[in-house]
C-alpha positions as CSV (number, residue, x, y, z in Angstrom):
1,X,3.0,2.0,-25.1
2,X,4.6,1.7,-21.8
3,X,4.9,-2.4,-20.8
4,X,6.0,-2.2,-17.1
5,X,6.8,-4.6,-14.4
6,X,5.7,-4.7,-10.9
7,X,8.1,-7.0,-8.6
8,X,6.4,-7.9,-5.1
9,X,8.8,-7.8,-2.1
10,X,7.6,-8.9,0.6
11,X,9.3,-7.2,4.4
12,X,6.8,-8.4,6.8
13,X,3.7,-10.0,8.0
14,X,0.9,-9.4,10.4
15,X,-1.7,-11.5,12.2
16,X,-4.5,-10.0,13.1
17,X,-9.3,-10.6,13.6
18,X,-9.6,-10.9,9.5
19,X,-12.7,-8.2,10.1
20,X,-10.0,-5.6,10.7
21,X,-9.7,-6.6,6.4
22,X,-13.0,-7.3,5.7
23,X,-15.7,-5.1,7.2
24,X,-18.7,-7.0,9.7
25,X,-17.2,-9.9,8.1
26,X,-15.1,-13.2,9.3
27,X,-15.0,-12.1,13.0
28,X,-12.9,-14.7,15.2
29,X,-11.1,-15.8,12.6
30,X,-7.0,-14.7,12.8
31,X,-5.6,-13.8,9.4
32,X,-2.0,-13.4,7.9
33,X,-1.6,-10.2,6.1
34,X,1.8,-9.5,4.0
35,X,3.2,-5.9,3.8
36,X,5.0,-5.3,0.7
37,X,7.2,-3.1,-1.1
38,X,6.4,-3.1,-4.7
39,X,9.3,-2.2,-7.7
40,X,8.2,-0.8,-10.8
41,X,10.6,-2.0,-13.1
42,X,10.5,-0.2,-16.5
43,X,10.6,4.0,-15.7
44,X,14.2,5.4,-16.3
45,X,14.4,6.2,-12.6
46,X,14.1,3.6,-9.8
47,X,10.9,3.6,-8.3
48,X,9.3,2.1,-5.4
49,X,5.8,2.3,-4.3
50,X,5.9,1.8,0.0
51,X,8.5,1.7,1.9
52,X,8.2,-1.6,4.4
53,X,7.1,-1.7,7.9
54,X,8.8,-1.7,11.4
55,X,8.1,-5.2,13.0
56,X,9.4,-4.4,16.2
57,X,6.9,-1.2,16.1
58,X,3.8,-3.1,15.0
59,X,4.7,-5.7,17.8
60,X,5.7,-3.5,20.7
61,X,3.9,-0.4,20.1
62,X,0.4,-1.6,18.9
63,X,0.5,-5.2,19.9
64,X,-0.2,-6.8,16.6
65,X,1.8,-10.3,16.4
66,X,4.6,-9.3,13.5
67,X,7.1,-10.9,11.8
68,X,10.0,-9.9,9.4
69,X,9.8,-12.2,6.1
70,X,12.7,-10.9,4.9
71,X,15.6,-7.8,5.4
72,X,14.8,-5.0,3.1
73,X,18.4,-5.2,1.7
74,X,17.8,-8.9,1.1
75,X,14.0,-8.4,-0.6
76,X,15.6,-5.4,-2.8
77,X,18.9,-7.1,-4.3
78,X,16.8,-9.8,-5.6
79,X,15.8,-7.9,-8.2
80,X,18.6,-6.0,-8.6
81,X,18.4,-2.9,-6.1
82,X,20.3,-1.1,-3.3
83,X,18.3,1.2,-1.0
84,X,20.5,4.2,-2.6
85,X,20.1,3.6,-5.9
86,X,16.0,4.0,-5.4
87,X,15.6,7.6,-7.4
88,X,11.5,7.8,-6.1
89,X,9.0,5.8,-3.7
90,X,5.1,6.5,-3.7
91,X,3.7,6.4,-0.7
92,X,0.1,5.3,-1.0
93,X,-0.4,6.3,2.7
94,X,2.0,7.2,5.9
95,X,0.3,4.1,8.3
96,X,3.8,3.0,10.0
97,X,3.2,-0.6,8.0
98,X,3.9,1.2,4.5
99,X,6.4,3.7,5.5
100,X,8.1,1.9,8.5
101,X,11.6,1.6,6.3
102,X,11.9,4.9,4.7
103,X,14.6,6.7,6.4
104,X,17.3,3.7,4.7
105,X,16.1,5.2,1.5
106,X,19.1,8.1,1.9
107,X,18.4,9.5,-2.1
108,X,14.9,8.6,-2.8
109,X,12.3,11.2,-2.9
110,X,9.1,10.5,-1.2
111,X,5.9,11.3,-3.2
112,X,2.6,11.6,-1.2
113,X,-0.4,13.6,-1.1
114,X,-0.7,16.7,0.6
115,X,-3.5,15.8,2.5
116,X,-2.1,12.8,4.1
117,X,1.3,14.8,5.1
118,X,-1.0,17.4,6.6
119,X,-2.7,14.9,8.8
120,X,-0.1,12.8,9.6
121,X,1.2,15.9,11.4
122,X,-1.8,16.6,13.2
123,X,-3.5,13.3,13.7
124,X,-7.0,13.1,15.1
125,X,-6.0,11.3,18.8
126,X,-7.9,7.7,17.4
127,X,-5.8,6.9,14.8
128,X,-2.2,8.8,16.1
129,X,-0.9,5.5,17.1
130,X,-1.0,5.0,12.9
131,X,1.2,7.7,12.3
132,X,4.3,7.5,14.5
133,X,6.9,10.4,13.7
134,X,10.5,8.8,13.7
135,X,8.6,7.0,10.5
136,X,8.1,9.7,8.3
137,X,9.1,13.2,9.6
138,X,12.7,14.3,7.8
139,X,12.3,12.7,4.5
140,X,12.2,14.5,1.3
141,X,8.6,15.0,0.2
142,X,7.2,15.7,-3.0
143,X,3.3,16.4,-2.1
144,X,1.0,16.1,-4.5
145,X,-3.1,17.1,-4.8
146,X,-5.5,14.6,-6.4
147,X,-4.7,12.5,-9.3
148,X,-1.5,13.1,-11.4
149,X,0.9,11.4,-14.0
150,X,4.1,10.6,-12.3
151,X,5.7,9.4,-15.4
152,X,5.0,8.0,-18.6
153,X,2.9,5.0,-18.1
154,X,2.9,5.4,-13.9
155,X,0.2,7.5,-12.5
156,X,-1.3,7.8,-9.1
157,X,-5.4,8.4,-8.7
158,X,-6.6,9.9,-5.3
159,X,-8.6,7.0,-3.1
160,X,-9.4,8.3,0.0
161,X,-11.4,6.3,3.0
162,X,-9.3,4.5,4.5
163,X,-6.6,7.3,5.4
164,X,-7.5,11.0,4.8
165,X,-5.1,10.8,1.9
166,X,-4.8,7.6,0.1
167,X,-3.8,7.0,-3.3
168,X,-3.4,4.4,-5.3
169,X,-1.1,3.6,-8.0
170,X,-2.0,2.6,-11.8
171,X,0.6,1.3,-13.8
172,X,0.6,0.5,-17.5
173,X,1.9,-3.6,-18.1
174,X,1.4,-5.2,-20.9
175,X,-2.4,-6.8,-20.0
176,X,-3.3,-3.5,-19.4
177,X,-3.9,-1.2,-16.2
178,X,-2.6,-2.4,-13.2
179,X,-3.4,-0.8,-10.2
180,X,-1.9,-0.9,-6.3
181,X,-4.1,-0.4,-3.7
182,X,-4.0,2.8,-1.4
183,X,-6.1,1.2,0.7
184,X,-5.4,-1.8,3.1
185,X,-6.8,-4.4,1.2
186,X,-6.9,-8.0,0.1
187,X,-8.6,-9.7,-2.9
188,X,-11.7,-10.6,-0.6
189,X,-12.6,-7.0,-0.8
190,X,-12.8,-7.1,-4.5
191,X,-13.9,-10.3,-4.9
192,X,-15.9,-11.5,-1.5
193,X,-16.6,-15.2,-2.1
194,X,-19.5,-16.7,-1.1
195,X,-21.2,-13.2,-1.8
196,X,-25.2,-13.0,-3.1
197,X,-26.7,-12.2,-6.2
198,X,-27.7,-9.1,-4.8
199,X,-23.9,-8.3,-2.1
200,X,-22.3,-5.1,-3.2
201,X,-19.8,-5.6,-5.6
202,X,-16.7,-4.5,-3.3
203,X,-16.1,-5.2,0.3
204,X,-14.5,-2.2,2.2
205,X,-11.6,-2.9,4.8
206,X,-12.2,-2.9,8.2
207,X,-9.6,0.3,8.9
208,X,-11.1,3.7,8.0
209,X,-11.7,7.0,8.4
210,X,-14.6,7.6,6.2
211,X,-16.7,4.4,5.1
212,X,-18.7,6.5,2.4
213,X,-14.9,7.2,0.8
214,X,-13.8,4.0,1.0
215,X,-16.3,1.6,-0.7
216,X,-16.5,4.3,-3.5
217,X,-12.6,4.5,-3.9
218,X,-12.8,0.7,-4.5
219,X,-15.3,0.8,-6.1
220,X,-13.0,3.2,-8.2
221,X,-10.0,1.1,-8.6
222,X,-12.5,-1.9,-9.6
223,X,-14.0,-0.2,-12.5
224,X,-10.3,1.4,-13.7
225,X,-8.4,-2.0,-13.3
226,X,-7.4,-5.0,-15.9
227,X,-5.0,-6.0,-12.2
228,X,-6.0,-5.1,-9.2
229,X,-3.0,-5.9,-6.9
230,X,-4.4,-5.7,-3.4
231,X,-1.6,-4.5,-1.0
232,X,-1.7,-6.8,2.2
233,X,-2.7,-10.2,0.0
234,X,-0.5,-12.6,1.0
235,X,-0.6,-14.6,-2.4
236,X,1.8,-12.0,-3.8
237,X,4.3,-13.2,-1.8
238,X,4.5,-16.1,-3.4
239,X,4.5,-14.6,-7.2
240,X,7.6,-13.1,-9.0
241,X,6.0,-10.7,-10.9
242,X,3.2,-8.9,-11.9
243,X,1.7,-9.5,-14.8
């Protein structure tokens, strides 16, 4: 069995209406999301999952009030990486927040799903301003269709809704499965406190492109997970390691 690591680094935050994270929910209220890069310690090649986020972007471009945490050469060498030594990042979506830093990742190869590339490309004119070019156009792609073993003990399952082409990651740690959200998420959407008896057992984000998609591909990585490591919690940030 395959006991792997997963390192948070955090690269940036955002503040932003917490409904944008928590659909018809906590409107008004301004919330602090973290955007990670996560490092899967344990597979013979170095892999990543995300590749960071472009303050000056998020700020300038889409107005979102941004801030670096740290430089991505700072956040990798603390646990022990340079941007060329990382052999493979997955992409759980190409939003600029989770693909932002790519291009200083000269040697890495870039694995995504087909169906995100494709729309990306050709974004529908509502949601272009997610998928800025310089970002992801001229890095080395390896697309993928639906769910598939990346290596032993890392797999990615397909979890569409809130991008055309999520996915999420599932990696085997020694408590069990743990699994990275492809979807913009923090632990209220798994775990809504406060909820009724009778409130449906996952909260979709406030971001999407299909609603149906969404609640069902949480619902998805609910059922699958021992850990689920929501993407933009900002708890992580202050955690060394996962589990």
């Amino acid at each position: 069995m395959t006991d792997y690591v997963i390192y948070p680094i955090p690269v940036g935050e955002m503040t932003l209406d917490k409904s944008m994270l928590t659909y018809r929910r906590n409107f008004g209220q301004k919330f602090t999301q973290v955007t990670y890069i996560w490092y899967i310690a344990g597979p013979r090649e170095k892999m990543l999952v995300d590749a960071g986020m472009s303050v000056d972007y998020m700020s300038r471009e889409r107005g979102i009030p941004s801030r670096e945490v740290q430089p991505l050469e700072e956040g990798l060498k603390k646990v022990g990486l340079k941007p060329e030594n990382v052999d493979t990042i997955i992409v759980t979506h190409l939003h600029s927040d989770h693909i932002g830093q790519g291009r200083f990742f000269p040697n890495a190869r870039f694995i995504v799903q087909q169906a995100e590339l494709d729309f990306a490309r050709n974004p529908h004119p509502t949601v272009a301003g997610q998928y800025p070019k310089q970002f992801f156009e001229g890095l080395n792609y390896e697309t993928i269709r639906g769910d598939k073993q990346i290596c032993a003990g890392v797999s990615v399952v397909s979890t569409p809704g809130h991008s055309v082409g999520g996915q999420s990651v599932v990696v085997e740690t020694a408590k069990g499965k743990a699994i990275i959200t492809g979807l913009c998420t923090i632990t209220e959407n798994f775990e809504m406190p406060g909820a009724a008896g009778n409130a449906p057992p996952v909260t979709p984000c406030g971001v999407m492109v299909n609603l149906f998609d969404l609640y069902d591909s949480l619902l998805k990585i609910k059922k699958m997970a021992s850990i689920v490591i929501a993407n933009h919690e900002p708890g992580y940030a202050q955690v060394s390691r996962v589990p």
